[in-house]
C-alpha positions as MATLAB code, in Angstrom:
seq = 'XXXXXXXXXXXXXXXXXXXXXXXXXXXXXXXXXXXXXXXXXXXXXXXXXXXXXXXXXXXXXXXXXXXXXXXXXXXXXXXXXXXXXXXXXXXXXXXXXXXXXXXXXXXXXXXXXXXXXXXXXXXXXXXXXXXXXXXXXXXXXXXXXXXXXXXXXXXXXXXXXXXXXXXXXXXXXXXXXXXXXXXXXXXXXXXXXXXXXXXXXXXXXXXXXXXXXXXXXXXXXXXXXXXXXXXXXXXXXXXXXXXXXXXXXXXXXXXXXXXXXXXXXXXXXXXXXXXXXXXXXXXXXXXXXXXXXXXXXXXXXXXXXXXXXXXXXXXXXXXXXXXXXXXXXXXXXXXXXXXXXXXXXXXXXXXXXXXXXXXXXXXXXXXXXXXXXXXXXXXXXXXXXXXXXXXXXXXXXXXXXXXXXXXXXXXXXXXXXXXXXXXXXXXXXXXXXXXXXXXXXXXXXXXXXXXXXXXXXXXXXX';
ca = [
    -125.031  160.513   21.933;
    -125.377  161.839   25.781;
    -127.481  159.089   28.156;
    -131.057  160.430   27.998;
    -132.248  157.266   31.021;
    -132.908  158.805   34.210;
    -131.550  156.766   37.249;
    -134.434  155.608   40.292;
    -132.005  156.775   43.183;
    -133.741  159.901   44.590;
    -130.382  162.659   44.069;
    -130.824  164.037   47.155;
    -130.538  160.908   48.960;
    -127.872  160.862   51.985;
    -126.403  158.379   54.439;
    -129.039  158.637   56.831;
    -131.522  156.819   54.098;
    -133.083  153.366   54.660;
    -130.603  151.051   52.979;
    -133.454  150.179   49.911;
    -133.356  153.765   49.424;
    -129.541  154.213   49.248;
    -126.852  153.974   45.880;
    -125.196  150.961   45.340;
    -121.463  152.215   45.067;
    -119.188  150.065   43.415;
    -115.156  150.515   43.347;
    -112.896  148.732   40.915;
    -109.443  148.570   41.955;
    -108.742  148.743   45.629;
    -105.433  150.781   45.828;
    -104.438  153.103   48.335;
    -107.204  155.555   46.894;
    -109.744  153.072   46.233;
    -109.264  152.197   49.906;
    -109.425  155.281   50.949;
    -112.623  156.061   49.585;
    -114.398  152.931   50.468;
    -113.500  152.870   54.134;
    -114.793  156.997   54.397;
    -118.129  155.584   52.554;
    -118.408  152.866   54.834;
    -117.421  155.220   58.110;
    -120.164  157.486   56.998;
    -123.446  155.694   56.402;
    -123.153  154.586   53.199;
    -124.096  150.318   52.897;
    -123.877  149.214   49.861;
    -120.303  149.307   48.707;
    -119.205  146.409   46.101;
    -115.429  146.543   45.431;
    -112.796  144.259   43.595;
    -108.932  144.527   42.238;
    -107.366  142.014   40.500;
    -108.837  138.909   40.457;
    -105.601  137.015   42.072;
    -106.176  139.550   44.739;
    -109.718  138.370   45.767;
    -109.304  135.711   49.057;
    -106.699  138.968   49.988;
    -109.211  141.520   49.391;
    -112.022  139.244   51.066;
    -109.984  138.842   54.551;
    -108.989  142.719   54.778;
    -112.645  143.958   54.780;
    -114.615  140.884   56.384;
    -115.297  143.095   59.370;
    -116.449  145.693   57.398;
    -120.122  144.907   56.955;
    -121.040  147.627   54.431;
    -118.621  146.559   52.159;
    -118.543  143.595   49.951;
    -115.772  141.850   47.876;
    -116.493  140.461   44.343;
    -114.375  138.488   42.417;
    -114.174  140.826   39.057;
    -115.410  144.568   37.773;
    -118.252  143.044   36.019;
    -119.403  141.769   38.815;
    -118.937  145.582   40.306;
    -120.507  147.176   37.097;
    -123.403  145.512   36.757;
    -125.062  146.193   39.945;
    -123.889  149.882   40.847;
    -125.241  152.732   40.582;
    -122.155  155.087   40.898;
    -119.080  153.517   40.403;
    -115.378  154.360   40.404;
    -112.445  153.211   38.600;
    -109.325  153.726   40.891;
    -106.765  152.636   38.377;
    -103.260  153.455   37.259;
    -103.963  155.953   33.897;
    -101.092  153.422   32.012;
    -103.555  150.982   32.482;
    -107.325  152.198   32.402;
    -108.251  151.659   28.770;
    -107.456  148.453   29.515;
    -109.754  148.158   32.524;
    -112.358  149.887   30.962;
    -112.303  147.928   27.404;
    -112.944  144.643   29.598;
    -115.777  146.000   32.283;
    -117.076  148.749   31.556;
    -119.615  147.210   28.552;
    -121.084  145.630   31.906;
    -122.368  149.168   33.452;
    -125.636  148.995   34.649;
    -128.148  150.526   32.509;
    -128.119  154.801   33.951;
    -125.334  154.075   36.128;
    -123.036  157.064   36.663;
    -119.172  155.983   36.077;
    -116.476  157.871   37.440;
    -112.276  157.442   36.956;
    -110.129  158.622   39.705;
    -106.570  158.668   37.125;
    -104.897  161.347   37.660;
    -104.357  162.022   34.155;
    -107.868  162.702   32.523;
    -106.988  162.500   28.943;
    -106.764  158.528   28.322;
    -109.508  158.219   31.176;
    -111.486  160.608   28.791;
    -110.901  158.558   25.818;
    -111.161  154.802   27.521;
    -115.030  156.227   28.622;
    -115.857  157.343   25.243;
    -114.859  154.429   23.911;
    -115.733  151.538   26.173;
    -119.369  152.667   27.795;
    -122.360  151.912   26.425;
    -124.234  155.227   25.931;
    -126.941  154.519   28.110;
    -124.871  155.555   31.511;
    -123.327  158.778   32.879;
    -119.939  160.197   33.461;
    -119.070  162.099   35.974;
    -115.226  161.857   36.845;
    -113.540  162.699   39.864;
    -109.786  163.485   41.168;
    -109.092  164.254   44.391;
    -106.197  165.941   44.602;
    -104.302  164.862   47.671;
    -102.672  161.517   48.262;
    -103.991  158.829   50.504;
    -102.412  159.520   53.181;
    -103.798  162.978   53.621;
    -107.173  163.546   55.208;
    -109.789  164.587   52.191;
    -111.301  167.087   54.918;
    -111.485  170.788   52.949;
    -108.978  169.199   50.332;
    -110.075  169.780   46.410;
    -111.857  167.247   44.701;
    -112.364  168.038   41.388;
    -115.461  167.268   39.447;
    -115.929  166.752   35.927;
    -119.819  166.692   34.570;
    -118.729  165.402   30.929;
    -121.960  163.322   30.280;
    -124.568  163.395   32.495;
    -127.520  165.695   33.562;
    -127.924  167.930   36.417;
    -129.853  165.146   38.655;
    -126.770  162.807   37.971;
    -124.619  165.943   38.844;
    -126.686  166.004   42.200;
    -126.370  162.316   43.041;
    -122.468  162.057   42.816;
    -122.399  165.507   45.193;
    -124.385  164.131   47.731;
    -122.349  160.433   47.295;
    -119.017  162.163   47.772;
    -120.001  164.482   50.653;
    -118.845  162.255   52.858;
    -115.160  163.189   52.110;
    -115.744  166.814   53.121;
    -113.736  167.600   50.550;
    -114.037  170.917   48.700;
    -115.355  170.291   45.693;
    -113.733  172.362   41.862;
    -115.961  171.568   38.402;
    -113.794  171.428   35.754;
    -113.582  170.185   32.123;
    -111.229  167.363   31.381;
    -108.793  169.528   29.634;
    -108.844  172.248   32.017;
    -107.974  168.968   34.705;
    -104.974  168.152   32.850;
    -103.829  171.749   32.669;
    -103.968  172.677   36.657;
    -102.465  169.186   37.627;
     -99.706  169.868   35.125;
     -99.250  173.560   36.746;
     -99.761  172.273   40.388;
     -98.130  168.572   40.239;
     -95.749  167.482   37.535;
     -93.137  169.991   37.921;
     -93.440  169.929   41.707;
     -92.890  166.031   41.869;
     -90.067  166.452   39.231;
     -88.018  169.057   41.675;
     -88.295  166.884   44.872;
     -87.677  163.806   42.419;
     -84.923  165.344   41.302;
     -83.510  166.701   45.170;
     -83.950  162.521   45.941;
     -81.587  161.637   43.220;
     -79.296  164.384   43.535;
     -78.655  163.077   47.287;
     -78.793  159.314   46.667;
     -76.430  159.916   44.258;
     -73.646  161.719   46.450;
     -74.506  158.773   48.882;
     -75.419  160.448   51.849;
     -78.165  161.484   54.072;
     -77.770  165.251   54.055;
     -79.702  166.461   57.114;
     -77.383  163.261   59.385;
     -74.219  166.117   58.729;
     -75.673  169.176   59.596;
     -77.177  170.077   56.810;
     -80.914  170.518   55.751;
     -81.634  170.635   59.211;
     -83.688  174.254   59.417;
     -86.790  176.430   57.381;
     -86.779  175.238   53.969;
     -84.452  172.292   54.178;
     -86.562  170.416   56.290;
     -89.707  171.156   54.225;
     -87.174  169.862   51.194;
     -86.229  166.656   53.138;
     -89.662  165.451   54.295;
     -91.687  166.081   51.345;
     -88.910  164.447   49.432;
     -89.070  161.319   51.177;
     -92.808  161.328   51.436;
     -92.331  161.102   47.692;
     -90.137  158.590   47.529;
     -92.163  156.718   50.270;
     -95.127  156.147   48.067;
     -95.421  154.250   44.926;
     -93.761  154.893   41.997;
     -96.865  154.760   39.807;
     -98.480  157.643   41.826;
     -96.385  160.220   40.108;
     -95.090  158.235   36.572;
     -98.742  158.517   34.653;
     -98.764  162.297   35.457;
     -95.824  163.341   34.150;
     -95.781  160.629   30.817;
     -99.261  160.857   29.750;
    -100.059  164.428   30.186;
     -98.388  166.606   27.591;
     -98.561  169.312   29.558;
     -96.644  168.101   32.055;
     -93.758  167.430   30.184;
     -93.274  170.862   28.925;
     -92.967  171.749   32.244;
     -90.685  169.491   33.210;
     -88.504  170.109   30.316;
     -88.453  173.893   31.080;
     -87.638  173.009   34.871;
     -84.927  171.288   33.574;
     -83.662  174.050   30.917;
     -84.093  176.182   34.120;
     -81.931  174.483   36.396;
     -79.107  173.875   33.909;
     -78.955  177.952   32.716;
     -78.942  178.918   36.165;
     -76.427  176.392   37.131;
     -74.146  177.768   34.396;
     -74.388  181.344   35.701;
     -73.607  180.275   38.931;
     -70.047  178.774   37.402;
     -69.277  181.713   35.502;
     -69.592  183.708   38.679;
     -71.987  186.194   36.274;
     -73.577  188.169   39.136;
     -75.136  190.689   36.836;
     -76.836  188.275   34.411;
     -78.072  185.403   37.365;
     -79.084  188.869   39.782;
     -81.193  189.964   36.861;
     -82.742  186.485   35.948;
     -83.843  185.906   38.963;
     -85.402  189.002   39.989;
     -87.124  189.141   36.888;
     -88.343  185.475   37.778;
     -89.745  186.904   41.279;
     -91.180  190.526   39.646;
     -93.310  188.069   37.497;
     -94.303  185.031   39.927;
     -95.029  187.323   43.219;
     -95.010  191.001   42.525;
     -93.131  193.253   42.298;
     -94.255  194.380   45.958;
     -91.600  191.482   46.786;
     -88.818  192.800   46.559;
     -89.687  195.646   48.982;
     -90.938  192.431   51.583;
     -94.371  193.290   50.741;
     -97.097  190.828   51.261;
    -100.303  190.908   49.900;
    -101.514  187.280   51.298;
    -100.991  185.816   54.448;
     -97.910  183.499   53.785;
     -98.281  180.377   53.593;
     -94.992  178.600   55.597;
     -95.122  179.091   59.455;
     -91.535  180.599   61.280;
     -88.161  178.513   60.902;
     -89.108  177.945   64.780;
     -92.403  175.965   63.938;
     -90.624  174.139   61.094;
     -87.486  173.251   63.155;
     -89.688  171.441   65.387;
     -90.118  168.576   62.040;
     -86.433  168.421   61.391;
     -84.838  164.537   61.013;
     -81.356  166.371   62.004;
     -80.279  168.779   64.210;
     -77.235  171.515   63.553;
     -74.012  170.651   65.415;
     -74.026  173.210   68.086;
     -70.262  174.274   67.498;
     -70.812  174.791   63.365;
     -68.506  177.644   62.492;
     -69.885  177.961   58.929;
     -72.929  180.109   60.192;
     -73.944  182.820   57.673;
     -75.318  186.654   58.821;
     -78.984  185.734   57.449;
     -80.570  184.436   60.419;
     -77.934  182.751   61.973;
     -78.342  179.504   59.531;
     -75.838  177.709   58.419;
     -74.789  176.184   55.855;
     -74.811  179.055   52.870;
     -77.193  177.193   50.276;
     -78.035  178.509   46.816;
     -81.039  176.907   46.768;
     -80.917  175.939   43.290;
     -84.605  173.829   43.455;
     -85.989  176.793   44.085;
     -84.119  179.604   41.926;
     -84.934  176.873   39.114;
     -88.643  176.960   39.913;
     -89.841  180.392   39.617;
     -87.290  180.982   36.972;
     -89.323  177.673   35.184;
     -92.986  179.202   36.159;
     -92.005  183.247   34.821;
     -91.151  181.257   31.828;
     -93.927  179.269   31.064;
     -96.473  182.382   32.100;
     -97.789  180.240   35.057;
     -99.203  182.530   37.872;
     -99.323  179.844   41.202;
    -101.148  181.753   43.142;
    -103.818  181.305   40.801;
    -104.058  177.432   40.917;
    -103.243  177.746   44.854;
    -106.775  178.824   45.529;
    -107.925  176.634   42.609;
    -106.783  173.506   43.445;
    -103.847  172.753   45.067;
    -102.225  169.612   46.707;
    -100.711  169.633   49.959;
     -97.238  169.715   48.504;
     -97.856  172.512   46.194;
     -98.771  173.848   48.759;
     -96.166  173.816   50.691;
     -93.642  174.324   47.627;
     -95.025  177.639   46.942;
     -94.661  178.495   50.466;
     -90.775  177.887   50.497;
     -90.712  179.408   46.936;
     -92.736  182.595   48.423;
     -90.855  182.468   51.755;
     -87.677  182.881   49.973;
     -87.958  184.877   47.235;
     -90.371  187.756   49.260;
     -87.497  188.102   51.634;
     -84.763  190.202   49.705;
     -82.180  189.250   52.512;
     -82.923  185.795   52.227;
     -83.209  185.922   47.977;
     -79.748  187.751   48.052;
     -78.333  185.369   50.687;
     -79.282  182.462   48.015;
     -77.651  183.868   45.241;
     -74.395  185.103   46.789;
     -74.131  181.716   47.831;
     -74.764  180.529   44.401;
     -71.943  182.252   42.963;
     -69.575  182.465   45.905;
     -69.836  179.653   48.400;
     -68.980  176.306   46.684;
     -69.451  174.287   49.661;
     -73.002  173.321   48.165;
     -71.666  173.109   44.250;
     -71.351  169.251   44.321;
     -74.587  168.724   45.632;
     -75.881  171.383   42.816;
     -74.353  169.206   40.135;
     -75.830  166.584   41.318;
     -79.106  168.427   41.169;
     -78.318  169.409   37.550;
     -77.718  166.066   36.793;
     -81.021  164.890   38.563;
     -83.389  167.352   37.054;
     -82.140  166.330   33.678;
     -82.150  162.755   33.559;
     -86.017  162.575   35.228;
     -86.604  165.287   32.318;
     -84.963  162.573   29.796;
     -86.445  159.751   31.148;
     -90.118  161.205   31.038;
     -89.450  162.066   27.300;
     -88.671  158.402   26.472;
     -92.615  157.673   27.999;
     -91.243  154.615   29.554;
     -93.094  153.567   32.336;
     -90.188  150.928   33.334;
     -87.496  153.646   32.801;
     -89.385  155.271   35.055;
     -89.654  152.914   37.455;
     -86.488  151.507   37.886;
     -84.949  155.144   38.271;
     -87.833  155.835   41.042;
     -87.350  152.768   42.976;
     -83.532  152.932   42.847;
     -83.628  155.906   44.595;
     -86.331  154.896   46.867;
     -84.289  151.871   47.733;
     -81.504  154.148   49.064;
     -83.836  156.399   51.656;
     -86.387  153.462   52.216;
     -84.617  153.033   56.020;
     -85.792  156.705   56.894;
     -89.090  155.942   55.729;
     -91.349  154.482   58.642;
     -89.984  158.294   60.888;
     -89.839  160.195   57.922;
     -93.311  159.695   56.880;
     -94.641  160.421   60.697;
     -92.890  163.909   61.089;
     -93.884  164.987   57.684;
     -97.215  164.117   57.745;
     -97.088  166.019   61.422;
     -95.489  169.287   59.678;
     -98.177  169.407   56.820;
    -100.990  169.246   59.154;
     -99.585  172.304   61.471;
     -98.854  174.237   58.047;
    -102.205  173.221   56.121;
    -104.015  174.245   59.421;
    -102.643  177.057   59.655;
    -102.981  178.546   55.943;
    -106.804  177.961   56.532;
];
């Protein structure tokens, strides 16, 4: 039965209110997101924030925010629940019925509850289950990591139980992000983040393993240094950089998602075996087929009916981690880069999206993260450039100096495909941090220069 109590917080109320006048906001589980969000809501006017995490976490919690007057540690989320008036649960999705089940019958009476998983279908049921049905819900995502300013990213917004004056009150709450906000359902949530995350993280997963497992840092030998390889390397180990959990609950819990990544998978392996059986008719038709579907067929005559999204290999060279040895003889006619590279990651990926029927460009001006962003931009910079596409998959068939590290890759993609099957969060894990644990040196520089290139390239997509 949908909450029919009203809530006393006028819904037009803003940070400039007296503090009597102003929603208590409450935040349970003060992660990297749940940080994020209190410290903008404290920043911006708002004073009566109430926050916890694990209770073993409390005298922690207590001494990082002490000089934060606005915002207040309890000890436990019923604590949190029972005096807010908007509140947030900023929990793993593995673990939020779990949460719920033990605060949430301690919402206030017409409080509006939100869930900021990133995977909306066990948030949807945890709600449904656990809440009494006197309070609201109103979830959010946003759809960028915490690292990332929220200014003009998406933040999705999903009225599931609540009435247009509760709608009001969690728009004029959140404003403080800046963020852009996208209503959606919660299926039609699980749906775009499947299109616009799962397969993304599973390619750059996938490019992590492939290198850790040949042992090397690519871009220290002169490779990956240039355009698209240094868009590869630094969103890769921004990945890897984060937690594992960020990415594992997407990809296991949301069906969708793993039909993608199976198909990426499928895709990478067919692709790979047309590359060994040097079958130039059969991969040259695949993949054009894959581009006349994803971007037009106005591609293949260089045609562009957007502004693209990546900046010049001049603007990207400036993020590199390595530089090109200045007497490399291997230089190819495209461009003058070197070394040939079939770009498997990428042949893989539009081949995956032509055969799932998913149009990017769609979910791009939808709502799109930062790296799907950018990963349609390489996608679109190289397959709307038929010397560049043709470059690619000459060196697919003919140039073998890449083929080990495409094995690799093969061997990657399937394996993370695998191990999402299983739905083993610790499978998961230990793969993840394995790999982490072999790039975690070139994290601390890594982490500036790619959040450096995203900036220039977000701004400049605008």
């Amino acid at each position: 039965m949908p909450c029919t109590c009203t809530t006393m917080i006028d819904p037009a109320v803003t940070p400039d209110a007296a503090p009597e006048a102003q929603p208590t906001l409450g935040l349970i589980g003060m992660g990297a997101m749940g940080t994020m969000y209190a410290k903008a809501f404290a920043a911006e006017g708002w004073q009566k924030i109430y926050v916890c995490d694990l209770p073993s976490k409390y005298e922690a919690l207590k001494e990082a925010w002490k000089d934060t007057p606005n915002v207040h540690v309890l000890k436990d989320g019923h604590a949190v629940a029972r005096i807010s008036d908007w509140m947030m649960y900023s929990v793993e999705a593995e673990f939020v019925d779990r949460v719920v089940a033990e605060y949430g019958p301690s919402t206030k009476v017409g409080a509006i509850v939100a869930g900021q998983t990133s995977v909306k279908a066990p948030e949807r049921l945890a709600f449904e289950k656990y809440l009494p049905e006197d309070v609201h819900i109103i979830s959010c995502h946003s759809l960028h990591g915490p690292t990332v300013s929220p200014l003009g990213q998406p933040l999705v917004i999903i009225q599931h139980r609540a009435p247009p004056e509760a709608l009001k009150l969690v728009e004029n709450v959140l404003s403080v992000l800046k963020s852009r906000y996208v209503y959606m359902s919660y299926e039609e949530h699980d749906i775009v983040t499947a299109n616009t995350q799962a397969v993304t993280h599973a390619a750059f997963l996938s490019m992590g393993s492939a290198w850790a497992g040949e042992a090397t840092y690519p871009w220290e030998h002169g490779y990956y240094v240039k355009g698209i390889e240094t868009v590869k390397v630094n969103i890769m180990l921004r990945i890897y950089s984060n937690k594992w959990h960020v990415y594992a609950g997407l990809a296991i819990l949301n069906p969708s998602a793993r039909v993608q990544i199976d198909q990426y998978a499928r895709s990478v392996t067919e692709i790979f075996k047309l590359m060994l059986a040097a079958d130039d008719v059969a991969l040259r038709r695949r993949i054009y087929d894959a581009r006349d579907a994803v971007f037009g067929k106005e591609a293949a005559a260089n045609g562009h009916a957007r502004r693209p999204i990546l900046l010049s290999e001049d603007v990207l060279d400036r993020f590199s981690l390595g530089k090109r040895p200045p007497t490399d003889t291997s230089l190819t006619p495209i461009e003058g880069r070197a070394p040939a590279n079939s770009h498997l990651s990428l042949l893989a990926m539009v081949d995956c999206w032509a055969r799932l029927g998913i149009q990017p460009f769609v979910h791009l001006e939808l709502a799109a993260t930062p790296i799907f962003r950018l990963w349609i931009g390489v996608s679109e910079y190289l397959f709307r450039s038929q010397e560049r596409l043709d470059a690619a998959i000459f060196a697919a068939l003919y140039d073998v100096s890449h083929r080990s590290n495409d094995m690799e890759f093969v061997i990657a993609a399937r394996g993370w495909s695998q191990c999402i099957s299983f739905g083993s969060f610790e499978l998961y894990k230990s793969r993840f941090e394995q790999t982490a644990q072999f790039f975690k040196p070139r994290f601390e520089d890594a982490t500036k220069v790619g959040s450096a290139m995203i900036q220039v390239i977000m701004e400049s997509s605008d």
